[in-house]
N, C-alpha and C positions, 0 to 999 in steps of 0.2 A: 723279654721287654714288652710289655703292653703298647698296642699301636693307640695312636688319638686320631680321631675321627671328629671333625668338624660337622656339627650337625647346622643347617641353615634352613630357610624357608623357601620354597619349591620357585620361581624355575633352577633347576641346576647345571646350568648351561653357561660355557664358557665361550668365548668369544672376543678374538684381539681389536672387533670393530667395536669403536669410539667415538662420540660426538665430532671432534674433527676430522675425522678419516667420512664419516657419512656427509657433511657439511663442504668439506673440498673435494668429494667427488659430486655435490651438486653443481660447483662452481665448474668443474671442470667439464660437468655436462649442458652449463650454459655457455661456455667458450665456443660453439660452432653459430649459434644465434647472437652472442656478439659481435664474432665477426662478419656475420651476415648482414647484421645492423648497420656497421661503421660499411661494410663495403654501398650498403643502397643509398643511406644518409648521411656519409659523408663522418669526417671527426667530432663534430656535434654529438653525434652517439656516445661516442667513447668518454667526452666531457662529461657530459650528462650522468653517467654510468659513475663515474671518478667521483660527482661530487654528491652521490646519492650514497656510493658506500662509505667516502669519508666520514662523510655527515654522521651516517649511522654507528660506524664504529665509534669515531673521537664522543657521541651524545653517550654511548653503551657505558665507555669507558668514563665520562664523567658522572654520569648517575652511581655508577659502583664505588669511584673516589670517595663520594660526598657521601655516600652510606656506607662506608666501611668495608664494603662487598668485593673479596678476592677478583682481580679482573680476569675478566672470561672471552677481551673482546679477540683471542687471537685461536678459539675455537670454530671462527668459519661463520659464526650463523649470524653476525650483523652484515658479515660482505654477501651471506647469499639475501638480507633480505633489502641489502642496495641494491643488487643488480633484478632482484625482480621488482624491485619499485619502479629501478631506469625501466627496465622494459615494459612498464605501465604507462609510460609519459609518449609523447609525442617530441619531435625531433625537434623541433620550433621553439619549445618551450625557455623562457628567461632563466638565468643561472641560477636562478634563487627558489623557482619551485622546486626543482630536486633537492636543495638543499634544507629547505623548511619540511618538506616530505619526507624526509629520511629522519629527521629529529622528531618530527609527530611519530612518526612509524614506530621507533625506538623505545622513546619516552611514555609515549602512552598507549602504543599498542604492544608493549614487553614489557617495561621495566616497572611501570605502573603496577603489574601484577606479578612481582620478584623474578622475572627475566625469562630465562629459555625453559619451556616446561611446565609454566603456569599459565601462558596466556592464554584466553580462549578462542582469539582472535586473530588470524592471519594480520600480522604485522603491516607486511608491504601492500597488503588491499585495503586494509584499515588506513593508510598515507594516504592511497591513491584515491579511494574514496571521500578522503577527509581533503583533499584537491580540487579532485571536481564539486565537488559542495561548495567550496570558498571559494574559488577563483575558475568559473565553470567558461568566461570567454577566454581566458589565458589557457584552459586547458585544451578545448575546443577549435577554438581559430589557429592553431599554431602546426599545423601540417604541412609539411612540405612531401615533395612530389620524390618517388625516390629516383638512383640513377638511373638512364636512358627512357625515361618516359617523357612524351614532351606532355607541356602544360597546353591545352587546348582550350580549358574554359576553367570558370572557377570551382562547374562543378566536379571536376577529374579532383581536384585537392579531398573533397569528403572521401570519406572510407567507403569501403564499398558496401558498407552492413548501411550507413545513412543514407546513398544511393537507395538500394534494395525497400527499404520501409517506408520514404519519402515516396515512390514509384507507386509501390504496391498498395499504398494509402490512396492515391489515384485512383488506380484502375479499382480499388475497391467500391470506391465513391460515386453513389448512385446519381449526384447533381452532377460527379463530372464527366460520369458518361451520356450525361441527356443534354448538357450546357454547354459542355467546353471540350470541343472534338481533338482539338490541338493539343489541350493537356493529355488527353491518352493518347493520342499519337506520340507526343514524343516521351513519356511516359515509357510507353514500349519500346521504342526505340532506346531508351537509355536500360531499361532490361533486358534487350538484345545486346546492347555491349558488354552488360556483365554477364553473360552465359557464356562468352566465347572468353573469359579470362581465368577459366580453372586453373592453365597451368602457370600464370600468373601469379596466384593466388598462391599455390603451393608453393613455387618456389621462393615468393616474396616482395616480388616487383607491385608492390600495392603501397597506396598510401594508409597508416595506420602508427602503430601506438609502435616505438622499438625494437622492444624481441619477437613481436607477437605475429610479423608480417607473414615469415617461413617457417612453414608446417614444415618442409621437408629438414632445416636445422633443428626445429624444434623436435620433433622426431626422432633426430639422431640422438641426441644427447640423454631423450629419453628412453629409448632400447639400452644406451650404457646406464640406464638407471634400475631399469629392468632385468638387466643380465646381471648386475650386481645384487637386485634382492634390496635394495634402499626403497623401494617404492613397488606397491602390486599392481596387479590391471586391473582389480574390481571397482574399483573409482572413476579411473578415467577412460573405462573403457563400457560403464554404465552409464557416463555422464556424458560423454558424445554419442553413445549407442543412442539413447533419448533423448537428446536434443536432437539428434537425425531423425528420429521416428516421429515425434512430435510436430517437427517443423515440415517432414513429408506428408502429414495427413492434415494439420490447419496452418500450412504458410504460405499456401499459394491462393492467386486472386479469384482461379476459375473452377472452383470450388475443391472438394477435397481430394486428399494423396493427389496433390499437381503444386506441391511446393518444392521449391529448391534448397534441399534438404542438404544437399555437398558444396553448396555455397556456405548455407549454415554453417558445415564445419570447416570448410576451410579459413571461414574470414574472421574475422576480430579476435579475440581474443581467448576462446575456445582448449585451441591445447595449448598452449601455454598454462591456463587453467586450472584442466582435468589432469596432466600430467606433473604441473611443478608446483604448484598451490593448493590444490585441492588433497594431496595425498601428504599433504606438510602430516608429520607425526603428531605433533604435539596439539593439534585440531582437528581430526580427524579419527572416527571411531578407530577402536581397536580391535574390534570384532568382525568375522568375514562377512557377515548376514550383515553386519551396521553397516558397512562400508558399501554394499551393494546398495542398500536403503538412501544413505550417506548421496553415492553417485545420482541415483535417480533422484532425489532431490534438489540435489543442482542442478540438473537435465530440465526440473518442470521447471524451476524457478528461472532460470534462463530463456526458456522458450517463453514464458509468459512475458516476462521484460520486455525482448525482445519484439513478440508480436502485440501482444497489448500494449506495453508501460511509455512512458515518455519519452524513453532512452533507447537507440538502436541497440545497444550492448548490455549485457545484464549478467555477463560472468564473476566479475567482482562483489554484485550483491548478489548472489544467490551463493557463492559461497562462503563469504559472511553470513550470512540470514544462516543456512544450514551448519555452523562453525558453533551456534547457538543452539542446536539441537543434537548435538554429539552428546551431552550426558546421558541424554532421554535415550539417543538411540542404543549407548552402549550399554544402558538396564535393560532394556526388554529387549535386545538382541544377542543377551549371556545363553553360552551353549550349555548344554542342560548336563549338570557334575555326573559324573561316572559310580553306578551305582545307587543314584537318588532319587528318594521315594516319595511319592507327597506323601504330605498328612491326609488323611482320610476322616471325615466330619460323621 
């Protein structure tokens, strides 16, 4: 009896992991930063969070009714890109921005371009950005203080990256060190307070955007990301290397390598990032060499934001901006085929 032999097109690699098995272990590795959320900010989080992934699934699921398109909303990936939109918002924020956020995200940063797989756009940075553009005091002023921190002034409410830029903008400033003695006094003195809050900082006790507060949550959930092989370290671990390196050699006032480089990454929104945004598959090169490129590209793009641009924060558009350069990087960062010879002229 003649055997039959299935012939196919290379890779030939089997594998029981599937779109929802990768998509709820992302969720499941943002379940320690939820709950680190709702414990510093109270239920507000967790609302926020509810009405950011409804939003996104019931919009997924009506774009595909209305286009005929088999529904796909119970593969996981509109609930992870609910909850990383919530963990983009601020705790303050009205019921209705996570809720218009998550339908922009949906709609026209997925479904616009036939759903999971086509877009070239991180979905829940394309909401949050498409937020702070339209509604930049509602996004802004809506901070609140988390648990056991008292409220001393109204500057303790800013994050600690618009503290850090406001200050440094100071002491950079040649009229206000010959003018205004008081403003670099207390200048300093309010950059003497954020030096003594690293551990703060890691663990969370900051004011700032949801998920993005605790590096040490954040962390967790991404070593189970890492131990799993759903996500590598050349991304995010190029993308804070340089932000840190960058930000240690032009972020500080009293000239160079005197900047605080591990405030850099511990504060805003950094790993959260490099580790659940930036290494999204379906935006991000596929290649090892692009992906290193990839990283260090949001590294500079970030550092520049931040120290130059208008905005203390610049993780969301740097990788956007770079989310737009993954074709370019995965052509010229093809590993060179086995056996292949140029042509010779």
């Amino acid at each position: 009896m003649a055997r039959l032999f299935k012939v196919s097109a290379t890779p030939h690699l089997r594998d029981a992991t599937n779109i929802p098995t990768i998509m709820y272990s992302v969720v499941v590795a943002l379940i320690p930063a939820l709950i680190g959320a709702i414990y510093f900010f109270g239920l507000p989080a967790l609302w926020i969070t509810l009405l950011t992934v409804f939003s996104c699934v019931i919009a997924e699921g009506i774009i595909e009714k209305m286009s005929g398109k088999p529904l796909t909303i119970w593969d996981g990936s509109a609930i992870v890109t609910g909850i990383l939109l919530a963990f983009n918002l601020s705790p303050g924020v009205s019921w209705w921005i996570p809720v218009v956020g998550g339908i922009f995200a949906i709609v026209v940063g997925k479904m616009t371009f036939g759903g999971l797989g086509y877009n070239p756009l991180n979905p829940a940075l394309l909401g949050r950005v498409f937020l702070q553009q339209s509604w930049p005091v509602e996004m802004n002023a809506s901070w609140t203080l988390p648990r056991g921190i008292p409220a001393i002034d109204a500057e303790t409410i800013a994050t600690p990256l618009t503290i850090l830029k406001e200050n440094i903008a100071v002491l950079k400033s040649s009229n206000a060190l010959s003018d205004n003695i008081d403003a670099v006094i207390n200048a300093s003195g309010r950059l003497g307070d954020l030096q003594v809050s690293y551990m703060d900082m890691f663990v969370g006790r900051i004011p700032g955007c949801l998920g993005e507060t605790s590096v040490m949550l954040l962390l967790i959930g991404a070593a189970f990301l890492l131990y799993k092989r759903y996500i590598g370290w050349r991304i995010p671990f190029s993308f804070v290397g340089t932000v840190g390196l960058l930000t240690w050699i032009f972020g500080g006032y009293e000239g160079f390598f005197t900047g605080p480089w591990l405030f850099h990454i511990l504060s805003g929104g950094l790993i959260i990032g490099a580790f659940f945004m930036a290494t999204d598959m379906v935006t991000s090169p596929i290649t090892k060499n692009g992906r290193f490129v990839f990283g260090i590209g949001c590294g500079l793009l970030t550092t520049i934001i931040r120290l130059i641009g208008g905005y203390p924060e610049g993780v969301s558009y740097a990788i956007l901006l770079m989310n737009l350069t993954v074709p370019l990087i995965n052509r010229y960062t093809q590993p060179k085929v086995f056996g292949e010879v140029k042509n010779r002229v």
